[in-house]
DSSP file (Angstrom, degrees, kcal/mol; ACC not computed):
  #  RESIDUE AA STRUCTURE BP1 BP2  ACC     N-H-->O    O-->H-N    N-H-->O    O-->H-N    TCO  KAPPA ALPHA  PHI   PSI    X-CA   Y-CA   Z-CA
    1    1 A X     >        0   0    0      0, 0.0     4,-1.8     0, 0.0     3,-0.3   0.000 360.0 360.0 360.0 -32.0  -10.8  -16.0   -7.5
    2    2 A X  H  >  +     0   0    0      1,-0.2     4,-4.3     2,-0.2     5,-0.4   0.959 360.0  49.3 -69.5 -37.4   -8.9  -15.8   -4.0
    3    3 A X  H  4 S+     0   0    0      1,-0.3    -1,-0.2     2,-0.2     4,-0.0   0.533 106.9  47.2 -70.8 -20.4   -9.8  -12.4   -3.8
    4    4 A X  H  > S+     0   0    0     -3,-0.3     4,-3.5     3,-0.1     5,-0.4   0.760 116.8  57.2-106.5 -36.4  -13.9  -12.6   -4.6
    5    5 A X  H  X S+     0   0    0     -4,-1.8     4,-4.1     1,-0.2    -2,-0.2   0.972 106.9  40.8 -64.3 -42.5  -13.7  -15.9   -1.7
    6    6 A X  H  < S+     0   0    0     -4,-4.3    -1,-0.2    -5,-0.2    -3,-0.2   0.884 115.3  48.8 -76.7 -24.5  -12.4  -14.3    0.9
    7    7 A X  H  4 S+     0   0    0     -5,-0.4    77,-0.6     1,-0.1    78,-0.4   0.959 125.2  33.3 -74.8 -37.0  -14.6  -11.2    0.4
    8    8 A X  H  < S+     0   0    0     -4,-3.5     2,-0.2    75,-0.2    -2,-0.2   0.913 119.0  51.5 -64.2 -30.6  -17.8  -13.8    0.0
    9    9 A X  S  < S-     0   0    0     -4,-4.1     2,-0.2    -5,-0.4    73,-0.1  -0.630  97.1-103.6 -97.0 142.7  -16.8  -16.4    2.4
   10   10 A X        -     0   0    0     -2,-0.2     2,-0.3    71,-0.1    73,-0.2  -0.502  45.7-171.2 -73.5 168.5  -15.7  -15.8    6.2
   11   11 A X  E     -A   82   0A   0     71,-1.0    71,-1.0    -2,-0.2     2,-0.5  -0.958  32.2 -99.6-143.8 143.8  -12.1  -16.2    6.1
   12   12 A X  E     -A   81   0A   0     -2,-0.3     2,-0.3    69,-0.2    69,-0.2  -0.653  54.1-129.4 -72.4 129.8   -9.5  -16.3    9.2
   13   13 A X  E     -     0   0A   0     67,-0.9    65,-1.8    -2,-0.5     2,-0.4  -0.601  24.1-163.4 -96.9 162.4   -8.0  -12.5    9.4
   14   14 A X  E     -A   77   0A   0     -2,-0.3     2,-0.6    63,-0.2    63,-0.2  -0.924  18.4-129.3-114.0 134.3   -4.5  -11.1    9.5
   15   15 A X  E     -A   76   0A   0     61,-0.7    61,-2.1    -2,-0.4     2,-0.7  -0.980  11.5-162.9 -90.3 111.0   -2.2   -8.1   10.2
   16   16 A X  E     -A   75   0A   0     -2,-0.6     2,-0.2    59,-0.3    59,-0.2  -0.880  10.7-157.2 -86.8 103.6   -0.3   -7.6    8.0
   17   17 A X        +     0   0    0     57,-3.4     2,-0.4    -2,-0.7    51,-0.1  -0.368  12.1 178.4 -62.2 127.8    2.8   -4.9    9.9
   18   18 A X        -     0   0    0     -2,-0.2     2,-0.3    55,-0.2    55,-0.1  -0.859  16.0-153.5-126.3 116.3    4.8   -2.7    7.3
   19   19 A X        -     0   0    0     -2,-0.4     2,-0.5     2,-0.0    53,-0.2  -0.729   9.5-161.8-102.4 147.7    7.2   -0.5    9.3
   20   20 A X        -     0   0    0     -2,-0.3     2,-0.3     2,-0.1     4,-0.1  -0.993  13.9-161.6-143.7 131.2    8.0    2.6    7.5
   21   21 A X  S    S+     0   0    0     -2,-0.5     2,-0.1     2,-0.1    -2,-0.0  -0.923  74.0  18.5-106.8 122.7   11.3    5.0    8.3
   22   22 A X  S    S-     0   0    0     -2,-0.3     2,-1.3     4,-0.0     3,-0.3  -0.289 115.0 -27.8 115.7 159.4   10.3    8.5    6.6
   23   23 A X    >   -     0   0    0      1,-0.2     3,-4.0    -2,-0.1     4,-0.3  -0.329  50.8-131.1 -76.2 114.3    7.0   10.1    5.5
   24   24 A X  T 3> S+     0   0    0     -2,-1.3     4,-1.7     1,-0.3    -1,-0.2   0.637 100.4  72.4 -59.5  -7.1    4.4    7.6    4.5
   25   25 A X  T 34 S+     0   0    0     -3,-0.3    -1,-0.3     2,-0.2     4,-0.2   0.859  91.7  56.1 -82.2 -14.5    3.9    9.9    1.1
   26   26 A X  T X4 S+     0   0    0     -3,-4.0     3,-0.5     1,-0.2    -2,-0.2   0.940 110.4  43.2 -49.7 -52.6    7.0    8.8   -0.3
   27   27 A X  T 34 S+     0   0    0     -4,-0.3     3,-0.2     1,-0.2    -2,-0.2   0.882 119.1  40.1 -56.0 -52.5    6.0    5.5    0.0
   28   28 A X  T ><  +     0   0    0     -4,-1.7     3,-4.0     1,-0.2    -1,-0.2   0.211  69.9 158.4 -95.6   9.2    2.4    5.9   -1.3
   29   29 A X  T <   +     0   0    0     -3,-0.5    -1,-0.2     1,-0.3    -2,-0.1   0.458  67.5  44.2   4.8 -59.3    3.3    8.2   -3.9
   30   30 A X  T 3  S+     0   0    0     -3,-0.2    -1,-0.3    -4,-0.1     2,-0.2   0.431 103.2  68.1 -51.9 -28.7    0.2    7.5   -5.9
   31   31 A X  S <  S-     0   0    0     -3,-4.0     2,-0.8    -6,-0.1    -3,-0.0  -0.760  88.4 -95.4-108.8 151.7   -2.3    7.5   -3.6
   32   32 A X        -     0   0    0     -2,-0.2    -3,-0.1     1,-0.0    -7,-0.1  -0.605  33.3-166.5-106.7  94.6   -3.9    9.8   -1.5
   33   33 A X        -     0   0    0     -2,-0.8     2,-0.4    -9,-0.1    -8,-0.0  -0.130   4.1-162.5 -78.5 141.1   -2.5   10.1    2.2
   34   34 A X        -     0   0    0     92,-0.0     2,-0.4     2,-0.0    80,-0.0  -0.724  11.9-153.4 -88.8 158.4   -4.7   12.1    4.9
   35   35 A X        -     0   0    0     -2,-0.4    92,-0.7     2,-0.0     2,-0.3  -0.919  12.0-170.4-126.6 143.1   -2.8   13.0    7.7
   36   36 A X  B     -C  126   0B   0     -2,-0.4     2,-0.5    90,-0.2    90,-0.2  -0.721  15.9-153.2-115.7 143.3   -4.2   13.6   10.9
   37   37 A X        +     0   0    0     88,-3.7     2,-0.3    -2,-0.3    -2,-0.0  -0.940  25.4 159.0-122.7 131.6   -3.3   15.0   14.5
   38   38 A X        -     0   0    0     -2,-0.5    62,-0.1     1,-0.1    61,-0.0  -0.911  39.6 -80.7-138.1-178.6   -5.1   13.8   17.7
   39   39 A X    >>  -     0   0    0     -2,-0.3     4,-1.5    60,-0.2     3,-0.6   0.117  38.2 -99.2 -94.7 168.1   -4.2   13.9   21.1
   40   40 A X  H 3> S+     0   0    0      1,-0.3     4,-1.8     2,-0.2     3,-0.2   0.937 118.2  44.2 -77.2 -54.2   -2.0   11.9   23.3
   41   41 A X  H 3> S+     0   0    0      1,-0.3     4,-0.7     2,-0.2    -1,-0.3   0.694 115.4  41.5 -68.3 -10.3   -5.2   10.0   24.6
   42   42 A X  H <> S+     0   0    0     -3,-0.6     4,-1.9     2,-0.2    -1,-0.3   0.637 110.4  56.6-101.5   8.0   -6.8    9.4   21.9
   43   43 A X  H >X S+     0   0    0     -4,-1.5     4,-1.0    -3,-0.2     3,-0.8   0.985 112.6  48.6 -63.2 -60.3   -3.5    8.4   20.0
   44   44 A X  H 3X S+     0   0    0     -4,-1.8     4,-1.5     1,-0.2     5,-0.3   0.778 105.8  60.1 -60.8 -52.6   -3.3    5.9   22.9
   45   45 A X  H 3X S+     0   0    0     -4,-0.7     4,-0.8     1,-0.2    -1,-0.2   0.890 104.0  47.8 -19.1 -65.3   -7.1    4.8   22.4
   46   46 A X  H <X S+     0   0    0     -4,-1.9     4,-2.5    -3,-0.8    -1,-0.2   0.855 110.8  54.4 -78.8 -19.6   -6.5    3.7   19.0
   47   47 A X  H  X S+     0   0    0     -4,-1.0     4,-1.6     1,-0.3    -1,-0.2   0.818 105.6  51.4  -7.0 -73.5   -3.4    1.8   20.3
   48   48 A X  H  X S+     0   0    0     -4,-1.5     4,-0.6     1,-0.2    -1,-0.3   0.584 110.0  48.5 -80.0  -2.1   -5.1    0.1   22.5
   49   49 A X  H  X S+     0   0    0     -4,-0.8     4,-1.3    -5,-0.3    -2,-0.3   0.816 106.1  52.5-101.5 -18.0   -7.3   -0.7   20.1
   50   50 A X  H  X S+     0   0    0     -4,-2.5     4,-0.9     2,-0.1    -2,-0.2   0.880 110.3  59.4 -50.1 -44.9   -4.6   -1.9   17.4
   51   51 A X  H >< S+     0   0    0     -4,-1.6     3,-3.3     1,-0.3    -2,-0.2   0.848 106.7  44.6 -61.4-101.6   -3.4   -4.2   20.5
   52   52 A X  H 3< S+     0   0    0     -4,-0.6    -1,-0.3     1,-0.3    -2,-0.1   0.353  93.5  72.7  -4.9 -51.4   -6.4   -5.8   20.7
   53   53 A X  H 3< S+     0   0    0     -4,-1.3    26,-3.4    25,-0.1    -1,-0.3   0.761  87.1  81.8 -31.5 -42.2   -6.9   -6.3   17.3
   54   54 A X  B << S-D   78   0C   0     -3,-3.3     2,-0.3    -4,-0.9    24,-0.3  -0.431  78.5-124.3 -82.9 141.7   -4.0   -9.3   17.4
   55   55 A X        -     0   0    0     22,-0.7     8,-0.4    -2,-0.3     2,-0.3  -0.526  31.7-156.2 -59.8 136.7   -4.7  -13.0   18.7
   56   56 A X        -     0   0    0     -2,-0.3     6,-0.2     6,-0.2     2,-0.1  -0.869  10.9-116.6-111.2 151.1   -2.3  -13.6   21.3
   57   57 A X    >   -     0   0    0      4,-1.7     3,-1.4    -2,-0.3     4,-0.1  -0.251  48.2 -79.8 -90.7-178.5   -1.1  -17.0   22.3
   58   58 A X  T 3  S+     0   0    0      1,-0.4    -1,-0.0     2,-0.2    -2,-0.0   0.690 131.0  59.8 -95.4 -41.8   -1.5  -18.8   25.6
   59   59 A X  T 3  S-     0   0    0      2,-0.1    -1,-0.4     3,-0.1     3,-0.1   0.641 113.3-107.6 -71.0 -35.4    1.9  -16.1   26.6
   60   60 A X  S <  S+     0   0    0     -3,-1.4     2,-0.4     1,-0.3    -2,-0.2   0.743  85.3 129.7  84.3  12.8    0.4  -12.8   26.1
   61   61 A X        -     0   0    0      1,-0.1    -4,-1.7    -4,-0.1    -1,-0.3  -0.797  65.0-113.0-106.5 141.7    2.6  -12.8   23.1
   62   62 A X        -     0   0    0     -2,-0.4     2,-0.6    -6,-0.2    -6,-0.2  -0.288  33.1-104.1 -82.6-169.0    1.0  -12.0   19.7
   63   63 A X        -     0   0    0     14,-0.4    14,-0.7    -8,-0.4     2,-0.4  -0.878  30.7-160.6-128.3  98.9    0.7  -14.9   16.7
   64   64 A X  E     +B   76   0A   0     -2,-0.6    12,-0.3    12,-0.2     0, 0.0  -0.733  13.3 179.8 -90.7 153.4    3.3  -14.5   14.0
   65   65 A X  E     -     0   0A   0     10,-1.6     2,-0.3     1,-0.5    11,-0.2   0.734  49.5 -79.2-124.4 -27.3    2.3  -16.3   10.8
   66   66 A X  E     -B   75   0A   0      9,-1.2     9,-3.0     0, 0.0    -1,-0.5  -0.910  69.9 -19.1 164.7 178.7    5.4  -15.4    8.4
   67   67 A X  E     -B   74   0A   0     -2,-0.3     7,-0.3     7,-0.2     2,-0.1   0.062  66.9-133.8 -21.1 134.8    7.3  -12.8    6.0
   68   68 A X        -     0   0    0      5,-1.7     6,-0.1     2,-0.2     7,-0.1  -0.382  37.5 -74.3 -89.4-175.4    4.6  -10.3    4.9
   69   69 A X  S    S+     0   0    0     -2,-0.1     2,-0.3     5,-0.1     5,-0.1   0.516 107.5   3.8 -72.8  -9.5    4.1   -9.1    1.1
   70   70 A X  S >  S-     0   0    0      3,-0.4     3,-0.9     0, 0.0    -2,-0.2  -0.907 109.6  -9.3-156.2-176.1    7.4   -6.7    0.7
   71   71 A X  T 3  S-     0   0    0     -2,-0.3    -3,-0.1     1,-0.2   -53,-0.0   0.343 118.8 -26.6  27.5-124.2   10.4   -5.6    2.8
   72   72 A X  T 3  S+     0   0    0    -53,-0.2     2,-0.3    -5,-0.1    -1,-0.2   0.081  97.5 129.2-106.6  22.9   10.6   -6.4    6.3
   73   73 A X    <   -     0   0    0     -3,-0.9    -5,-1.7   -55,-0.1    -3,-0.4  -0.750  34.5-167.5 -98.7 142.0    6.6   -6.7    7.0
   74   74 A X  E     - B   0  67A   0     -7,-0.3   -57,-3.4    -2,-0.3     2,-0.3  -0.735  13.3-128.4-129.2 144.0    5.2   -9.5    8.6
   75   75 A X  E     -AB  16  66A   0     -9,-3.0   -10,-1.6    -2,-0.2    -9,-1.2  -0.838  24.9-178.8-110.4 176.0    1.7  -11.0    9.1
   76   76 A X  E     -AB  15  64A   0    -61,-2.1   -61,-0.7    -2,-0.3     2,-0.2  -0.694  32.3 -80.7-141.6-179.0    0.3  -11.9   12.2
   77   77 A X  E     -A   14   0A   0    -14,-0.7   -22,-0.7    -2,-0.2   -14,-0.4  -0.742  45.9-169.5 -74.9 136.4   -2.8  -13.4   13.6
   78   78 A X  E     -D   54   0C   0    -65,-1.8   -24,-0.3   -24,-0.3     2,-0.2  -0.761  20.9-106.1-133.8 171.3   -5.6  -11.3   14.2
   79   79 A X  E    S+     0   0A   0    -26,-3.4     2,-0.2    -2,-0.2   -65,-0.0  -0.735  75.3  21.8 -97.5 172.6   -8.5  -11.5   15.7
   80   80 A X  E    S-     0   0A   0     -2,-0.2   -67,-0.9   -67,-0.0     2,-0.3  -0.560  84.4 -76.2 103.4 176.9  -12.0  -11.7   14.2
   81   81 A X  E     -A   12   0A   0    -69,-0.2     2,-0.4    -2,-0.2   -69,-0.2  -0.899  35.5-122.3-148.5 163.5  -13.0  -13.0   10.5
   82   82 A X  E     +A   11   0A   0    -71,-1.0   -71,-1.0    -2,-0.3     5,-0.2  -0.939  42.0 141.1-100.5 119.7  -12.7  -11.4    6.8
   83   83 A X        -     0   0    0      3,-0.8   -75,-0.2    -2,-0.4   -74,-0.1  -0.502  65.4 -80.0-132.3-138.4  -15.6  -10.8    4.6
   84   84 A X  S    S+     0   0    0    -77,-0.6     3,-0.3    -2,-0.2   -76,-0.1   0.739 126.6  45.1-101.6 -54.5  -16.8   -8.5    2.4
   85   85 A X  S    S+     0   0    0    -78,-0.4     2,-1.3     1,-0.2    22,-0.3   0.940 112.2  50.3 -68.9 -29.8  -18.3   -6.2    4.9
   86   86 A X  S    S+     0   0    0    -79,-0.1    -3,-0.8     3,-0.1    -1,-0.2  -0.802  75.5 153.1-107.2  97.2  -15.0   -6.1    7.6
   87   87 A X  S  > S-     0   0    0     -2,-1.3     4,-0.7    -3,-0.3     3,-0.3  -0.397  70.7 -89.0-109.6-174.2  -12.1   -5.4    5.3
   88   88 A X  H >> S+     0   0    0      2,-0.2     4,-1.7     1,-0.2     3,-0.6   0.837 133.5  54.5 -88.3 -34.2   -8.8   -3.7    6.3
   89   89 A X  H 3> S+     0   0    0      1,-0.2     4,-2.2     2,-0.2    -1,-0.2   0.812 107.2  55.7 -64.2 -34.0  -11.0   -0.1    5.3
   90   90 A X  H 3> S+     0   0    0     -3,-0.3     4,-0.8     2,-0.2    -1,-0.2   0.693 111.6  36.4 -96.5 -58.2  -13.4   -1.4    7.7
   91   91 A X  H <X S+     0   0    0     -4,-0.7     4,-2.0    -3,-0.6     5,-0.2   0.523 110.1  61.3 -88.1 -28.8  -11.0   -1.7   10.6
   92   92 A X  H  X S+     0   0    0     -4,-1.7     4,-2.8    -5,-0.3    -2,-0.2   0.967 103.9  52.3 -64.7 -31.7   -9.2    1.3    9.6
   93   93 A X  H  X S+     0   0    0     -4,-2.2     4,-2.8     1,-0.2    -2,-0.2   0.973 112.2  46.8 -58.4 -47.7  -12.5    3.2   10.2
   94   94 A X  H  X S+     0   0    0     -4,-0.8     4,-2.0     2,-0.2    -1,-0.2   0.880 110.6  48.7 -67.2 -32.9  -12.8    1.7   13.6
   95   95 A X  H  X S+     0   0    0     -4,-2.0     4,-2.3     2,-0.2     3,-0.4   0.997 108.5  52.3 -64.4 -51.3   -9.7    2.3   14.5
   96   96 A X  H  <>S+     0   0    0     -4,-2.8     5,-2.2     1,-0.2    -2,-0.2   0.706 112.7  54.5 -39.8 -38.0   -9.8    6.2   13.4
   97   97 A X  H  <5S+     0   0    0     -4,-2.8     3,-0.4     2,-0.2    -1,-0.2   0.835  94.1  58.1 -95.8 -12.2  -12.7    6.0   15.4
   98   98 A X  H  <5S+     0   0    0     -4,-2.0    -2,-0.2    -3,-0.4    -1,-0.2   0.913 105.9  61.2 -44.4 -57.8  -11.1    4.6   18.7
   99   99 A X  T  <5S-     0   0    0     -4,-2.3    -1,-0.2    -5,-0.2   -60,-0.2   0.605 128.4 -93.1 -83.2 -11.3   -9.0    7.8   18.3
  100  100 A X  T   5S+     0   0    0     -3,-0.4     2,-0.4     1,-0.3    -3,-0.2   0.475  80.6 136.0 131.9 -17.5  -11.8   10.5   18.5
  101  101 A X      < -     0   0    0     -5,-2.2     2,-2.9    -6,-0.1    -1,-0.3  -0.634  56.3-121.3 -99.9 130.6  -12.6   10.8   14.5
  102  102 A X        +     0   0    0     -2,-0.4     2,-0.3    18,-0.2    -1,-0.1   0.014  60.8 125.7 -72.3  77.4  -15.9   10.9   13.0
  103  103 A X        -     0   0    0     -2,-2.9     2,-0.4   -10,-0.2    10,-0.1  -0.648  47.5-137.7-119.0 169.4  -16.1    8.2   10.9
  104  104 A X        -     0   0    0     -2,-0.3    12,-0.1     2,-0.1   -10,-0.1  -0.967  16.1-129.9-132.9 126.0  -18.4    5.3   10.4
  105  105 A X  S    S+     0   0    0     -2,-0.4     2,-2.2     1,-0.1   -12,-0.1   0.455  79.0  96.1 -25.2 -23.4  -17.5    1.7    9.7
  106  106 A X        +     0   0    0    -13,-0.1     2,-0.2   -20,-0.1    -1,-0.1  -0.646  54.2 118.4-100.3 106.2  -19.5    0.9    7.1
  107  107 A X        -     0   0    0     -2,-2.2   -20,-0.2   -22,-0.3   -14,-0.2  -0.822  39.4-174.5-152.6 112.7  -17.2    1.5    4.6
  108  108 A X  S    S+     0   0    0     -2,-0.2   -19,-0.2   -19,-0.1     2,-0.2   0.495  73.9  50.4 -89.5  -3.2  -15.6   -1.2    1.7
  109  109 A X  S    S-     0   0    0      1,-0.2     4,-0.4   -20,-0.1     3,-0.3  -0.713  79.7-126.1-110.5 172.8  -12.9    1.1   -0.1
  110  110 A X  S >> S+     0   0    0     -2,-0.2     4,-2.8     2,-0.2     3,-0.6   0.756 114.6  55.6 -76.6 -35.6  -10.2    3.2    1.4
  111  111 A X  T 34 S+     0   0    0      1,-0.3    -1,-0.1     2,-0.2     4,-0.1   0.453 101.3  49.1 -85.2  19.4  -11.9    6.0   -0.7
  112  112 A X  T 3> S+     0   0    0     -3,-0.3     4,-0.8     2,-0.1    -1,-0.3   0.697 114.7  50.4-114.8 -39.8  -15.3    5.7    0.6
  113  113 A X  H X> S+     0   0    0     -3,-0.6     3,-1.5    -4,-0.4     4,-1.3   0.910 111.7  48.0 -78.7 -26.6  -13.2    5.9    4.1
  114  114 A X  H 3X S+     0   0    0     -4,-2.8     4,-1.8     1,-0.3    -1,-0.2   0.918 109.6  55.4 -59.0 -33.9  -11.2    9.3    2.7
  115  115 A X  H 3> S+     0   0    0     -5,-0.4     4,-1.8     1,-0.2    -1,-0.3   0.821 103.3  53.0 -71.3 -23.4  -14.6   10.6    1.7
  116  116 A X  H <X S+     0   0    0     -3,-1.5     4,-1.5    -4,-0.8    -1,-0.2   0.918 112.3  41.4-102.8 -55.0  -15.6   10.1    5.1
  117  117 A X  H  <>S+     0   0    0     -4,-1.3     5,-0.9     1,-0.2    -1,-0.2   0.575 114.0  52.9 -47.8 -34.7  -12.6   12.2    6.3
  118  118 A X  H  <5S+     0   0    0     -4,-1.8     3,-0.3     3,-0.1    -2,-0.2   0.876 114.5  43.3 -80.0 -38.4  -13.1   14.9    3.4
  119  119 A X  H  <5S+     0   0    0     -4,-1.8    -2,-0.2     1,-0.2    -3,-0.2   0.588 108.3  68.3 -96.5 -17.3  -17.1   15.3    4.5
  120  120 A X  T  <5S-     0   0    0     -4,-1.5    -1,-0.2    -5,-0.3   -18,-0.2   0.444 121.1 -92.1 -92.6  12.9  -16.1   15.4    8.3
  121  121 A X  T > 5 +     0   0    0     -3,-0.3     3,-3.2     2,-0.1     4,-0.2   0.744  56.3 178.8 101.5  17.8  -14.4   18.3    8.9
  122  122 A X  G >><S+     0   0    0     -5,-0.9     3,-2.1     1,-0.3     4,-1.2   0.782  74.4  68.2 -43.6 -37.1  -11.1   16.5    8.1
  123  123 A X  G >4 S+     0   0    0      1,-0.2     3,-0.9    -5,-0.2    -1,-0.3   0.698  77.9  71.1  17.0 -89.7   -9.7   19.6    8.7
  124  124 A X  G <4 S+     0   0    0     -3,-3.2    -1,-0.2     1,-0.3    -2,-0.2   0.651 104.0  41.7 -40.5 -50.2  -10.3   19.8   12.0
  125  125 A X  G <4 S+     0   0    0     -3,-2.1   -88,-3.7    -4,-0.2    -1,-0.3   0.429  82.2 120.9 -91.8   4.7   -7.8   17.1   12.6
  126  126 A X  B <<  -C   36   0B   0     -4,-1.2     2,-0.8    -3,-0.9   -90,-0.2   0.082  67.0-106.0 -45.6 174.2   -4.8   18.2   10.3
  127  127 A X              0   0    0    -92,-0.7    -1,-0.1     1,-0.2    -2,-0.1  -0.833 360.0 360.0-104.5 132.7   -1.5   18.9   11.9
  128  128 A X              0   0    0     -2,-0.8    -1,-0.2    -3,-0.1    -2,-0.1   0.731 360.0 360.0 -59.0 360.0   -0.5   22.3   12.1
């Protein structure tokens, strides 16, 4: 039920951080991680466009809201609202696309955004 509200209803959004020491395929073992190389400016791009993402207080400081769902990850305040159409796939596109990559927002799964990645030359950006 939480899960069908916040995708119908707007909802206040979050970052949720997970810092990860090692290669993020260990971790995701199950799933299927792209990886991608782009350049030092647009790496920086999408940065500034993570930065952005976050709510900041009155300080310039970003919002922390508590413990995140495992380990040492934390949420935060984000800016912006949650529905059905701007989901965390949703912002990943946008971000991916801060950085240079052709990919389109309108996307609700991570596998409708992978397809996106598979049909675009993904290639293009592996890392050697």
């Amino acid at each position: 039920g939480l899960a069908l509200r916040a995708a119908l209803w707007l909802t206040a959004s979050v970052m949720h951080i997970v810092g990860l020491s090692g290669d993020p395929a260990r971790y995701f073992a199950s799933s299927e991680v792209v990886n991608i190389c782009v350049s030092r400016s647009d790496y920086m791009r999408m940065l500034d466009f993570i930065l952005e993402s976050f709510e900041q207080g009155p300080d310039g400081e970003v919002i922390p809201l508590g413990p995140g769902l495992y380990g040492t990850s934390r949420f935060y305040r984000a800016k912006g609202s949650f529905h059905l159409f701007n989901t965390c796939n949703t912002w990943t596109a946008r971000a991916l696309a801060a950085a240079g990559l052709p990919v389109s927002a309108r996307v609700i799964t991570a596998g409708g955004l992978v397809s996106q990645l598979r049909s675009n030359g993904r290639d293009r950006f592996a890392c050697p």
